[in-house]
N, C-alpha and C positions, 0 to 999 in steps of 0.2 A: 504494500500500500504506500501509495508517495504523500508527501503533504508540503502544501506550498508555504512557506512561511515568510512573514514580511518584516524589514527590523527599519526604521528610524532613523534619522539620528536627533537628539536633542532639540526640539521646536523645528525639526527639518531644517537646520540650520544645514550649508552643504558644506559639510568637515570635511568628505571625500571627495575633493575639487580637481584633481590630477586620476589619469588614468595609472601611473603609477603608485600612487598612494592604496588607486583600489582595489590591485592589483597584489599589491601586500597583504593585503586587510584580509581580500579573499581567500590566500595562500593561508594564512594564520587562521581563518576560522573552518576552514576546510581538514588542516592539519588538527585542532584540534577538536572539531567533530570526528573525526576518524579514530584520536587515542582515545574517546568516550562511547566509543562502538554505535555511534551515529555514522552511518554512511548517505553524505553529501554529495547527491546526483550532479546537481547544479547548484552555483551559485553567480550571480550576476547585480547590476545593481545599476547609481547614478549618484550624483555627488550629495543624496543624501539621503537616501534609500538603498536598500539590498532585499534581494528577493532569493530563499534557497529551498533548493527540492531536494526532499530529503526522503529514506526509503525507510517505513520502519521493519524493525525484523518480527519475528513470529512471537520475540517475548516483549515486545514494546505494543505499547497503544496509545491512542488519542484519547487527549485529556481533554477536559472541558474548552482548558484555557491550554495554549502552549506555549506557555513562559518557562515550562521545564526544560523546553529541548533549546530555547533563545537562552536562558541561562547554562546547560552545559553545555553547548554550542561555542558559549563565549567562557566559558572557566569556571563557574563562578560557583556550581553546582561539583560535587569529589563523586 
């Protein structure tokens, strides 16, 4: 099952202004979706949005809200 999830940035202010910058940003959240056994289809975005397709596995499911997989997504969940 895929699910699309969409992240922000602070008042959509555009933090990620440079395609390098989002380019990193992807690389790192991608990298650490993958050590947290979140597998990151895609991920894509604009200088203040990101959008990622993410595949859950047979022991994962859809939460009401999904703050859980934007928080370990981004570290912040062990």
């Amino acid at each position: 099952m895929y699910v699309h999830i969409v992240f922000s940035t602070l008042n959509r202010i555009p933090l990620l202004n440079s395609t390098e910058l989002r380019v990193k940003v992807w690389k790192q959240i991608k990298e650490n979706a993958s050590s947290k056994g979140i597998y990151l289809d895609m991920i894509n975005g604009y200088s203040n949005h990101c959008h990622c397709l993410i595949s859950l596995g047979s022991n994962q499911n859809i939460e009401k809200n999904n703050a859980t997989y934007k928080r370990r997504i981004f570290f912040l969940d062990q």
